[in-house]
Structure formats: structure tokens, C-alpha cells
Residue frames as a rotation matrix with the C-alpha (Angstrom) as fourth column:
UNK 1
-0.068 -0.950 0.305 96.45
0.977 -0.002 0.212 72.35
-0.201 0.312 0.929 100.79
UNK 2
0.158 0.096 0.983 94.78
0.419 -0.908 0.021 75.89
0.894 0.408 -0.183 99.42
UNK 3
0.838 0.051 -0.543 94.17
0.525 -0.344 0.778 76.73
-0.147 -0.937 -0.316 103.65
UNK 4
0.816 -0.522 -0.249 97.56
0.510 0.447 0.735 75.97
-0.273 -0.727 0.631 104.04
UNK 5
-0.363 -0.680 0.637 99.35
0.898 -0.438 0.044 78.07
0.249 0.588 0.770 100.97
UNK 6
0.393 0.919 0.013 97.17
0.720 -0.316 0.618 81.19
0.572 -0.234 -0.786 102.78
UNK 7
0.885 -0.187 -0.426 98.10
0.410 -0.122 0.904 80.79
-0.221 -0.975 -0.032 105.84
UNK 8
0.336 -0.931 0.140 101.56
0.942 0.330 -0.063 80.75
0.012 0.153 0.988 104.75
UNK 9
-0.294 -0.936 -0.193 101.41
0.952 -0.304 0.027 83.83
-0.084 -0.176 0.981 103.07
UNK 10
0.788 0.357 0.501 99.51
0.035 -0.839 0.542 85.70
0.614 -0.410 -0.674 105.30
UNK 11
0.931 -0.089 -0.354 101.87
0.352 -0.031 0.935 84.74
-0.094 -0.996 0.003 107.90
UNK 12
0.166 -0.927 0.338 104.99
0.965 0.222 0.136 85.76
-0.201 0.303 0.931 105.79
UNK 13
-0.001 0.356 0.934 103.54
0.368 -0.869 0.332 89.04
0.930 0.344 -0.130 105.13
UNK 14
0.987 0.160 0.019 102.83
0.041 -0.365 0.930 89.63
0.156 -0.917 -0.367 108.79
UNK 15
0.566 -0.794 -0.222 106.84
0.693 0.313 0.649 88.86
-0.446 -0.521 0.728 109.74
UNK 16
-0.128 -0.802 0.583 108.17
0.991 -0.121 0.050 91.07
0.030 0.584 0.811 106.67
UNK 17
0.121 0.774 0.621 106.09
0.457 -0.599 0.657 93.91
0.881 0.204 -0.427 107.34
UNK 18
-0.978 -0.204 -0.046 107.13
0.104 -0.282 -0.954 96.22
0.182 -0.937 0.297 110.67
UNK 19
-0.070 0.707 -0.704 104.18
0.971 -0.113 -0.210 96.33
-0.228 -0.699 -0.678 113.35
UNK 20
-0.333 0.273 -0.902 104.63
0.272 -0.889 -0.369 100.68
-0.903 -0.368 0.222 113.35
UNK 21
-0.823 0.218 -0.524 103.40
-0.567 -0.322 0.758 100.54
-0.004 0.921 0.389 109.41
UNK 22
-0.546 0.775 0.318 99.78
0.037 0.401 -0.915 99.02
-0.837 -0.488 -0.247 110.37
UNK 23
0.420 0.883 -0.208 98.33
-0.294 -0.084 -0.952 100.14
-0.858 0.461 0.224 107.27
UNK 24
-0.116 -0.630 -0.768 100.97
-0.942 0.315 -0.116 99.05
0.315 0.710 -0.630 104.92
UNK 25
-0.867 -0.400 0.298 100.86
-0.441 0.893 -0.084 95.77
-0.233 -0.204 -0.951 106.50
UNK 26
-0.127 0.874 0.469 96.86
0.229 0.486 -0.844 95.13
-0.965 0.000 -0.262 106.16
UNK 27
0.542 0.309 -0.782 97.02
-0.754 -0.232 -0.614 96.40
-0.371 0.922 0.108 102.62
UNK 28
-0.114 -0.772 -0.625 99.73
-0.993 0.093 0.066 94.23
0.007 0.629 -0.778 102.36
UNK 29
-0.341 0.580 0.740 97.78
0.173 0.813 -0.557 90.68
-0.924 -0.062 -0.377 103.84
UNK 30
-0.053 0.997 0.051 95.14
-0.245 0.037 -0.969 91.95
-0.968 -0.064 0.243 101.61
UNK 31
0.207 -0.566 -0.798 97.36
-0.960 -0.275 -0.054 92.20
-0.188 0.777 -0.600 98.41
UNK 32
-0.794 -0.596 0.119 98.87
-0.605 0.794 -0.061 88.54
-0.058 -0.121 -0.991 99.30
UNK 33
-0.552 0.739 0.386 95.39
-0.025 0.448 -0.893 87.17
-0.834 -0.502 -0.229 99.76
UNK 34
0.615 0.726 -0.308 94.09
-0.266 -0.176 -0.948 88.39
-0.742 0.665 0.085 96.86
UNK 35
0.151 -0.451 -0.880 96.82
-0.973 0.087 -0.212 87.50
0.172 0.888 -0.426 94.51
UNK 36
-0.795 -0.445 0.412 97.21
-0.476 0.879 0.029 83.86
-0.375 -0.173 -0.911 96.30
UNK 37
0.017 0.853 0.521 93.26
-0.119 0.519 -0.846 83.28
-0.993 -0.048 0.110 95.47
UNK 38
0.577 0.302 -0.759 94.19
-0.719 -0.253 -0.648 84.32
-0.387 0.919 0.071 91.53
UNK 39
-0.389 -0.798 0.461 96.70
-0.846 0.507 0.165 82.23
-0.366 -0.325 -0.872 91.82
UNK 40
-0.033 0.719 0.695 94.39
0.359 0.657 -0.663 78.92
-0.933 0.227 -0.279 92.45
UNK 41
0.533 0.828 -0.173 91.74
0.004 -0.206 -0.978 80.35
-0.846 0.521 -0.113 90.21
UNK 42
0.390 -0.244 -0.888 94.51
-0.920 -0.137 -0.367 80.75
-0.032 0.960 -0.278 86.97
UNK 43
-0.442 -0.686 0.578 95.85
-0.648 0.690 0.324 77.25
-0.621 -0.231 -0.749 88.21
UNK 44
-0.176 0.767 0.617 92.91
0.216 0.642 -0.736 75.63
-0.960 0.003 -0.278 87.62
UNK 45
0.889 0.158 -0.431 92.17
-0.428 -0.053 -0.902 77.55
-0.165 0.986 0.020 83.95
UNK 46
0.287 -0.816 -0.502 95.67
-0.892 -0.419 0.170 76.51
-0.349 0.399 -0.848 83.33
UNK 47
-0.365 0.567 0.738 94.53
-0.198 0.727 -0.657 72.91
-0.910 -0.386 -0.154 83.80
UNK 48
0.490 0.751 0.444 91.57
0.445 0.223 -0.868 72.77
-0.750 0.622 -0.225 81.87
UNK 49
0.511 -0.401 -0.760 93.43
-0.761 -0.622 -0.184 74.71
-0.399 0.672 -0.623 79.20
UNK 50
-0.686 -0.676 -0.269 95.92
-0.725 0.605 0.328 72.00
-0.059 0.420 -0.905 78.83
UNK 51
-0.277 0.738 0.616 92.84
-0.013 0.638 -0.770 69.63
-0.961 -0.222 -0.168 79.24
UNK 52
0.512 0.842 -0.173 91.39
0.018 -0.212 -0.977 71.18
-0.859 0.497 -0.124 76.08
UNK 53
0.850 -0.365 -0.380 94.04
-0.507 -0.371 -0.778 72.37
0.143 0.854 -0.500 73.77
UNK 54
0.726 -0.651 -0.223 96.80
0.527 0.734 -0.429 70.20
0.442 0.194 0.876 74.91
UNK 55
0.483 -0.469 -0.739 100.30
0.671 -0.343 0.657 71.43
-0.562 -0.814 0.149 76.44
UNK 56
-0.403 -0.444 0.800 101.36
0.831 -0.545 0.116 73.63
0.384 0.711 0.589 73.14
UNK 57
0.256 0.432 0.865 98.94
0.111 -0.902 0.418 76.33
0.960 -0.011 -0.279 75.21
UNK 58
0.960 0.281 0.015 99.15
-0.011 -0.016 1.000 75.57
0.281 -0.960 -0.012 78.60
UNK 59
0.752 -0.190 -0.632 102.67
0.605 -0.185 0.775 75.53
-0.264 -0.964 -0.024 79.02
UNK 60
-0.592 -0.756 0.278 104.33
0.714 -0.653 -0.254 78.42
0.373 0.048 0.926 77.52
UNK 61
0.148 0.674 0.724 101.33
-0.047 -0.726 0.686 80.19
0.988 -0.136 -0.076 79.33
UNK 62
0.850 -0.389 -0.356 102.59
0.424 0.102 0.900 79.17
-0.313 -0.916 0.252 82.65
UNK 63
0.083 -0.979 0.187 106.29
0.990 0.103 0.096 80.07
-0.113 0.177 0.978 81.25
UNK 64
-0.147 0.090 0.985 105.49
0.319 -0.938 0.134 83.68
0.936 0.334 0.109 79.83
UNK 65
0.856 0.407 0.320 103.32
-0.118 -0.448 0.886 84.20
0.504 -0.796 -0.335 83.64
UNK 66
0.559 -0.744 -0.366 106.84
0.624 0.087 0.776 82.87
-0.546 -0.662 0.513 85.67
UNK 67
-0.214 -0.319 0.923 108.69
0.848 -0.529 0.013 85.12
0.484 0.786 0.384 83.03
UNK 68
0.350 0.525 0.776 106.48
0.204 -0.851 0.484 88.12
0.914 -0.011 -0.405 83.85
UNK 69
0.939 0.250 -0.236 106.53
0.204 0.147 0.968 87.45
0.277 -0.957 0.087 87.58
UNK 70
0.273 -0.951 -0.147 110.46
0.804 0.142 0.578 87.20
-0.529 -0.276 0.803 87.57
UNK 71
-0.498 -0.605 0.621 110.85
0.751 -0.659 -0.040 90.77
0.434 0.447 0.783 85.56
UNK 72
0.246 0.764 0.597 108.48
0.483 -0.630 0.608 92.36
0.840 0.139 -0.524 87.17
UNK 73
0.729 -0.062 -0.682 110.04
0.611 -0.391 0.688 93.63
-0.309 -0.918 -0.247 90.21
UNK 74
-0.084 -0.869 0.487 112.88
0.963 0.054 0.263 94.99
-0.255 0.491 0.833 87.90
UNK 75
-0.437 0.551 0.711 110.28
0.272 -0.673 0.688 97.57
0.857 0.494 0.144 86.33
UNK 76
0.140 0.956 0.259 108.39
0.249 -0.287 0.925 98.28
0.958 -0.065 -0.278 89.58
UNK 77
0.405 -0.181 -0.896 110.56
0.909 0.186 0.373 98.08
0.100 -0.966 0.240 92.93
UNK 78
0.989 -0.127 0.078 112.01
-0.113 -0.979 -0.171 101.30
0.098 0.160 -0.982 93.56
UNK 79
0.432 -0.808 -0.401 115.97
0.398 0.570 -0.719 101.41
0.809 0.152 0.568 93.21
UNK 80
0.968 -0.138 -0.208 118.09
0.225 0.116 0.968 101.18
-0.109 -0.984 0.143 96.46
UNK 81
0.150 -0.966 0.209 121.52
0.965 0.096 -0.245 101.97
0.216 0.239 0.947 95.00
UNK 82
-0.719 -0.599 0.353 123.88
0.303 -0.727 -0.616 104.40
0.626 -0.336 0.704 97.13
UNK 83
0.251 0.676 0.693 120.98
-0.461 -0.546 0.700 104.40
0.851 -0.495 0.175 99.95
UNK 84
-0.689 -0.481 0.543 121.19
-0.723 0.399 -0.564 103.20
0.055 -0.781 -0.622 103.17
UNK 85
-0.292 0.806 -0.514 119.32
-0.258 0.451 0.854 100.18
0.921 0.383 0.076 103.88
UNK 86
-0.414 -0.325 0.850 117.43
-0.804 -0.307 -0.509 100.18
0.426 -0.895 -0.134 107.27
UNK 87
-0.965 0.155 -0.213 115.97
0.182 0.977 -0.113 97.02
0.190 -0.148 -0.971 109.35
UNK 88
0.170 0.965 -0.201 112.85
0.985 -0.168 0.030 99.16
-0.005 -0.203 -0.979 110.43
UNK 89
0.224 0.310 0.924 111.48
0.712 -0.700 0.062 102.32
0.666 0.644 -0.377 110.71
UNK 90
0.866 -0.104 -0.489 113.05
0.441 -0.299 0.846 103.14
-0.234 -0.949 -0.213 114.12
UNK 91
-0.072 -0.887 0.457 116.87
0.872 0.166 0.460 102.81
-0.483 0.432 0.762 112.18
UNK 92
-0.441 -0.024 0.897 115.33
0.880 -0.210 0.427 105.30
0.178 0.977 0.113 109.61
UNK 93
0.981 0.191 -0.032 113.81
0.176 -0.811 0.557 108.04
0.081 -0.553 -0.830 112.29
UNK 94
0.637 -0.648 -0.417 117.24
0.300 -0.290 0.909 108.27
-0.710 -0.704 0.010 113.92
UNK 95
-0.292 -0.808 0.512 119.32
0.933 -0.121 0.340 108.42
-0.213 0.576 0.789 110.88
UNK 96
0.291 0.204 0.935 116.98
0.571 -0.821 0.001 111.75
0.767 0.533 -0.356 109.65
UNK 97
0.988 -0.099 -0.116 117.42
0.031 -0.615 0.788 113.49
-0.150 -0.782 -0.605 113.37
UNK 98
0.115 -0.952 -0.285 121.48
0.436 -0.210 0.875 112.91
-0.893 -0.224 0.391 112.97
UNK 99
-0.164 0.055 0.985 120.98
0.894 -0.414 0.172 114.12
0.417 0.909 0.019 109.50
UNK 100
0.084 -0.099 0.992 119.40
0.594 -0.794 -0.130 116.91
0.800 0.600 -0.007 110.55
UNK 101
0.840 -0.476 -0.260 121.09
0.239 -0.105 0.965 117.82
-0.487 -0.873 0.026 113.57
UNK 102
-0.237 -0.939 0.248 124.08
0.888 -0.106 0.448 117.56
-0.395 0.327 0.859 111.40
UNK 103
-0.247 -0.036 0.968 122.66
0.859 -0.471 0.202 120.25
0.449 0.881 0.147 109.01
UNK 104
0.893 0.428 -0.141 121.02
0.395 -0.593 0.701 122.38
0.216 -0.682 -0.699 111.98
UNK 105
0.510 -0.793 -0.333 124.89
0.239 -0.241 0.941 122.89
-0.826 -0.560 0.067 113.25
UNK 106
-0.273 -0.615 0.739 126.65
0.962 -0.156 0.226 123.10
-0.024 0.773 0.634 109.52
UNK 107
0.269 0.537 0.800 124.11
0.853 -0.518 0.060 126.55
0.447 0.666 -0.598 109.72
């Protein structure tokens, strides 16, 4: 089942990720990889936590981490409001050349 939550999302990472950003994309496997393995690994303390102390620890510690997880892009994505949004980085070459083409002639 761990293989299989991996695979996944290496292979989701590979699809969201354009091919002409190569190094963004392998930082970005590597990122996914490493946070799927902490993952596991805090599953498992989260477990034995509730093993030991019962569910008065274990599950507003799982709540607070989905909490975190769900504000955190809020505080850390960059904001997108009154940009264009492109589909790749081809969309986003051409738009700067008519951009500045456009300025090149306003001069």
C-alpha cells in the first residue's frame, strides 16, 4: 500500500509539472517523496501515540496537522489575482514577446 501511495505521487508530480522546467520538476518528485515518507513515519507515531496516551492526544494532533496543511498554502503560495494564468511556459514566452513588441512600438 506505502509502494503504491509513492508511486502515485511521484506520478502526479510528473503530470503537473511542465517537461521544459526539468529542475523544478526533480526538486519537485524529490519534495513529494520526501514529505510522502514523513507522512508514513508521523502515521505510525500517531498510532503508537494513541496506543499510549489514548485518543485525547492522538487526535487533535492529527486535527491541528490537517488544520496546518489546509492554511498553509494561504501563507505561502504566491497570489495570482489580476494575473494571467498560463497552461505552460510556452503561453507565458509568447505573452512577454507581444508585451514587449507592444512596448518596443509604443517607443
Amino acid at each position: 500500500m506505502e509502494t503504491q501511495i509513492f508511486s502515485l505521487f511521484q506520478e502526479i508530480t510528473c503530470k503537473k509539472i511542465s517537461t521544459v522546467l526539468f529542475s523544478i520538476r526533480s526538486t519537485s518528485i524529490g519534495l513529494s517523496t520526501f514529505f510522502t515518507r514523513v507522512g508514513s513515519l508521523f502515521g505510525v507515531l500517531l498510532v503508537d501515540s494513541g496506543l499510549v496516551y489514548g485518543n485525547v492526544v492522538a487526535l487533535p494532533l492529527a486535527g491541528l496537522t490537517c488544520v496546518a496543511a489546509g492554511l498553509a498554502p494561504m501563507f505561502f503560495l504566491p497570489e495570482t489575482a489580476g494575473r494571467p494564468l498560463y497552461r505552460n511556459t510556452r503561453e507565458e514566452k509568447e505573452d512577454e514577446e507581444r508585451r514587449r513588441r507592444r512596448e518596443e512600438e509604443d517607443v
